[in-house]
C-alpha positions in Angstrom: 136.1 85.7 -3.7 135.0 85.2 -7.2 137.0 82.6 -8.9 137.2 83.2 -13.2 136.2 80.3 -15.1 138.8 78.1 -16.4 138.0 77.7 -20.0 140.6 75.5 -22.6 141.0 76.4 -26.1 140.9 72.4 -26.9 139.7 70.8 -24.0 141.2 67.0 -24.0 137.3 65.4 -22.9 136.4 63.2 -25.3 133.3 61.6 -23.4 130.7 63.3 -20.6 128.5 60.6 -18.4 126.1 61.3 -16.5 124.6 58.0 -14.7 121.7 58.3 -12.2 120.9 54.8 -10.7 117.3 54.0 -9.7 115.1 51.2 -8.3 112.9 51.2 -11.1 108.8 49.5 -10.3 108.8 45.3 -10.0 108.0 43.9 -13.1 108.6 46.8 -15.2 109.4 45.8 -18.7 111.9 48.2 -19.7 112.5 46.7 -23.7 108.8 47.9 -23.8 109.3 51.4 -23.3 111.4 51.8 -26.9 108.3 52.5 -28.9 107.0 55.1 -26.8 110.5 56.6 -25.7 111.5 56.8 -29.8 108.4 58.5 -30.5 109.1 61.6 -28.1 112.5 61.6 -28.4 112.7 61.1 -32.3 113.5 65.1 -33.2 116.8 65.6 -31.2 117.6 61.6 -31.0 116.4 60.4 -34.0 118.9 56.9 -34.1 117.9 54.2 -31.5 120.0 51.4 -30.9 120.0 48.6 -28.4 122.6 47.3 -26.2 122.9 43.5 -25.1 124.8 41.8 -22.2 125.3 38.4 -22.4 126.5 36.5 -19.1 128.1 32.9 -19.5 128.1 30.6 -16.2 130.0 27.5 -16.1 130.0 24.9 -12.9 131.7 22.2 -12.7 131.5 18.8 -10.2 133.7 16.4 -9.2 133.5 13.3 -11.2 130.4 15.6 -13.7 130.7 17.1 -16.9 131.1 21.1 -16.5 127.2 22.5 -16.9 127.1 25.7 -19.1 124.6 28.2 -19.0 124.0 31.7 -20.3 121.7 34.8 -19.9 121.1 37.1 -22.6 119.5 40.6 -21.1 119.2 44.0 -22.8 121.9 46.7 -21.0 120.6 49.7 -22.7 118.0 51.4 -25.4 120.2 54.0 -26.7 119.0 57.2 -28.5 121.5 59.4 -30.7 121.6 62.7 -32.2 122.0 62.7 -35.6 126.0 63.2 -35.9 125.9 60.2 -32.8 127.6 62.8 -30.1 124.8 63.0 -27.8 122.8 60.8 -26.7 120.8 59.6 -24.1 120.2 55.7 -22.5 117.3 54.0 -20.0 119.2 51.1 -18.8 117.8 48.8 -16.2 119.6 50.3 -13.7 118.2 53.9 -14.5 119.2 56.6 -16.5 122.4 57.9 -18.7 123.2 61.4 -20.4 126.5 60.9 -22.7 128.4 63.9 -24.7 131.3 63.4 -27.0 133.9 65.6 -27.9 133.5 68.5 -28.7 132.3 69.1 -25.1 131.0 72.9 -23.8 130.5 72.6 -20.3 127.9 71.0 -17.7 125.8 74.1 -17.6 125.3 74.2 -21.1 124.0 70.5 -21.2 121.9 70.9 -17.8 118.3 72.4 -19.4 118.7 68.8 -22.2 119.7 66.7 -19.2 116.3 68.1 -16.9 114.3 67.6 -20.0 115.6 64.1 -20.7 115.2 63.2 -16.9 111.8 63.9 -16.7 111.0 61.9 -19.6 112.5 58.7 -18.1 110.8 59.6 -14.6 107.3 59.8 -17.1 107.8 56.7 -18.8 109.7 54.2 -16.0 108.5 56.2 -12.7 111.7 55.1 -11.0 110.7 54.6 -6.8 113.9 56.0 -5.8 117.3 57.1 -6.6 120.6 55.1 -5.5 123.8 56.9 -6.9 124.5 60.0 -8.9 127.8 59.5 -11.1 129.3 62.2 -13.4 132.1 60.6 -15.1 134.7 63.0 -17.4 136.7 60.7 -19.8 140.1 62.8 -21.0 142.6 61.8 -23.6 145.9 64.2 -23.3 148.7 64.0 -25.9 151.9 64.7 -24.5 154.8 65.5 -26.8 157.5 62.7 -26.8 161.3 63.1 -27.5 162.6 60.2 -29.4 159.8 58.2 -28.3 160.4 59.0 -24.2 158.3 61.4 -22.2 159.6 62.9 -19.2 156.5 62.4 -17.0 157.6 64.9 -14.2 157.1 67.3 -16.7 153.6 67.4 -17.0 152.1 65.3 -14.0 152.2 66.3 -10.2 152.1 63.2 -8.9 153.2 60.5 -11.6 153.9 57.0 -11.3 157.6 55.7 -10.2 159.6 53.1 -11.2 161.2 51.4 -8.1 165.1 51.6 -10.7 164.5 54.3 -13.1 168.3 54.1 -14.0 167.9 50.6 -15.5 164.0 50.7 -15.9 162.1 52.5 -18.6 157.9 53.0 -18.8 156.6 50.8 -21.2 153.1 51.9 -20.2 151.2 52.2 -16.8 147.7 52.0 -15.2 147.0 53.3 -12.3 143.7 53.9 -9.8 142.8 55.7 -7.4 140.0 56.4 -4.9 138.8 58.9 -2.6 136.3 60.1 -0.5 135.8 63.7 0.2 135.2 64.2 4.1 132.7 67.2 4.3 130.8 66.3 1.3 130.6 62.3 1.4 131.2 62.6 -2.3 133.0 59.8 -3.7 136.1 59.6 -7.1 137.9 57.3 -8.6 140.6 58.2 -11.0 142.0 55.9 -13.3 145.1 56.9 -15.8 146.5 55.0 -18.1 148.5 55.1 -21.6 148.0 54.4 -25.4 150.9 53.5 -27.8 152.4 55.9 -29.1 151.0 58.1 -32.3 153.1 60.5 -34.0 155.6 61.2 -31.9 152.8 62.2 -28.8 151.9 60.1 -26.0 148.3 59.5 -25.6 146.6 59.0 -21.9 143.6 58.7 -20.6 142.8 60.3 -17.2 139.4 58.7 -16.5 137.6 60.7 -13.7 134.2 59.6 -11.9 132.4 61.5 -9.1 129.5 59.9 -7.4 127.1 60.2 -4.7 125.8 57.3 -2.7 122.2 59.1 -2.6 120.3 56.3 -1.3 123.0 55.9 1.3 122.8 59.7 2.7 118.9 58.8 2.8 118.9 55.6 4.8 121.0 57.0 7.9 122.1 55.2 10.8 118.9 53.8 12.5 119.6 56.0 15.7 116.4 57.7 15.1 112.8 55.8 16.6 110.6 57.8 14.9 111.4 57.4 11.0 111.2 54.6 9.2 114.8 53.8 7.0 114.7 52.6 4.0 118.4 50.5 2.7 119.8 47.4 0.6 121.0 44.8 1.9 124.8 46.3 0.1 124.6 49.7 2.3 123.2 47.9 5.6 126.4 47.1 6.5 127.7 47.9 9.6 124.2 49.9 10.6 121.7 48.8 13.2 118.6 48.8 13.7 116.1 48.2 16.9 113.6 46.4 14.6 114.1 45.3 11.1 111.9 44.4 8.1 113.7 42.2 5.0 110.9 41.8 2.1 110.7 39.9 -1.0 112.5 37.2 1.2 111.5 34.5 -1.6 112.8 31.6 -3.4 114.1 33.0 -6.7 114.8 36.5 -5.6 116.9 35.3 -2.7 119.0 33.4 -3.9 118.2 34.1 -8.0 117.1 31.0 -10.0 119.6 29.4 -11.6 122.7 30.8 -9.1 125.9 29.5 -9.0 127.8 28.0 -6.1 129.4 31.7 -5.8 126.5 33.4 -6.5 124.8 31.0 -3.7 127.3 32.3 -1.1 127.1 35.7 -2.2 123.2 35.2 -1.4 123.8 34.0 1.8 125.9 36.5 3.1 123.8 39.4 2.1 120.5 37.4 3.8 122.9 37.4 7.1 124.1 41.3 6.6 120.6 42.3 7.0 119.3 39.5 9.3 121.8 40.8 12.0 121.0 44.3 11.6 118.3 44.0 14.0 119.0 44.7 17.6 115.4 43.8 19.1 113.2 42.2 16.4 113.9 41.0 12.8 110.3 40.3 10.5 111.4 38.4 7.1 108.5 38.5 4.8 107.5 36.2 1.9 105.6 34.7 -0.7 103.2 32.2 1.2 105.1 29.0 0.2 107.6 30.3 -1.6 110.2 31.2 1.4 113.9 31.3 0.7 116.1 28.4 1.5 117.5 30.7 4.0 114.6 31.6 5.8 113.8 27.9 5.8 117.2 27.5 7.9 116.7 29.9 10.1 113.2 28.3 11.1 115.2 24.7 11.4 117.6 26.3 13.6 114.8 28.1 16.0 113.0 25.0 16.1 116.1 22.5 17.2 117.1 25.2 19.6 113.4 24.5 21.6 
């Protein structure tokens, strides 16, 4: 049965996202790809602009004076239309497509997001793809009376107040997530509220699908006669008859420089993959440069004989 499309006079999305996560070469300098990536892009995106993270670390000893230190990286070279409501972003990470209100419809920015897409996969030549997110940011203005907003009135399933005789919303958050059962295909919703403006209750539905790609790919190791490709992350809770962990090396596992947290975090993930193996586990390095944790799993094979 055909089902009409559902089109809104004044659609409440104010921003579009579409992410597409990728392992991107090693060693790929991705700051170095703005001259080329401004030059083809400069007709429909003629506005670039770079965007920074900045990540503090502080650690602190008994009896020591806390140690500070702090990474500067670049999150994103972003590159706008000319009124700044489209644009398009290679991160690190991989790939963003943004659209601000006014916002048509997927289909209409599909042919711009192909075209962009391929110009990333030209410049950066990802190795593979990890996740899929298309994220739909809505702000809805809902009439108040005397500065109260009967809720019931225009969401299914609102939030409660445990007394709403002697309790009155002074604003809410609230998340949720789900996974769809057929699919695999993953949301989280968030919604939450603004202060009031002019006698209208702004909120925010926030809504992002996603697709664990690299996950579907990597399946569950029943299979002897493929070879499974998986991060340490999504390893969990597989097995595997034989297993192969590379770039087991001192400054990729653990990361120069990591914290005590950041050291345990390490740890754990080396074990998650270590103990996916059910016959054979191969952990390959950089001659001389093993990681500390390789170097205690050698001390404990050797006290064991």
């Amino acid at each position: 049965m055909d089902v009409p499309e559902l089109k809104l006079k004044s659609a409440p999305i104010v921003e579009a996202v579409l992410d597409t996560d990728c392992d991107l070469p090693p060693g790929i300098d991705v700051p170095a790809l703005e001259a080329s990536a401004a030059e083809r892009l400069r007709d429909a995106y003629p506005i670039a602009r770079k965007r920074a993270v900045q990540e503090m670390q502080f650690e602190a000893k008994g009896g020591e004076a806390p140690r500070v230190s702090a990474r500067q990286g670049l999150q994103a070279l972003m590159f706008l239309a000319p009124d700044e409501r489209q644009l398009v972003q290679l991160r690190p990470q991989g790939y963003s497509f943004n659209r601000l209100a006014p916002y048509a419809s997927l289909d209409h920015y599909l042919p711009e997001i192909e075209r962009t897409w391929k110009l990333f996969v030209e410049w950066a030549a990802p190795v593979q793809v990890r996740l899929i997110r298309l994220r739909f940011i809505n702000r809805i203005l809902l009439p108040s009376d005397d500065g109260s907003v009967n809720l019931d009135n225009y969401l299914k399933l609102g939030p409660r107040l445990p007394d709403a005789a002697n309790l009155t919303f002074s604003g809410f958050f609230n998340q949720h997530s789900a996974v769809e059962s057929a699919t695999g295909n993953a949301v989280n919703i968030t919604m939450a509220t603004q202060p009031l403006e002019d006698a209208k209750l702004p909120v925010i539905l926030d809504i992002e699908a996603y697709q664990d790609v690299l996950g579907e790919l990597a399946g569950d190791g029943e299979h002897l006669d493929r070879l499974t490709l998986s991060t340490l992350h999504i390893a969990q809770g597989r097995e595997f008859w034989v297993v192969f962990m590379f770039g087991m090396d001192v400054g990729r596992l653990p990361r120069n420089g990591a914290g005590r947290q950041q050291l345990a975090e390490a740890r754990r993930l080396f074990y998650v993959g270590f103990t996916r193996a059910k016959a054979e586990v191969h952990l390959v390095h950089t001659m001389r440069r093993a990681s500390p944790f390789v170097d205690e799993i050698e001390q404990h094979l050797a006290e064991e004989q």
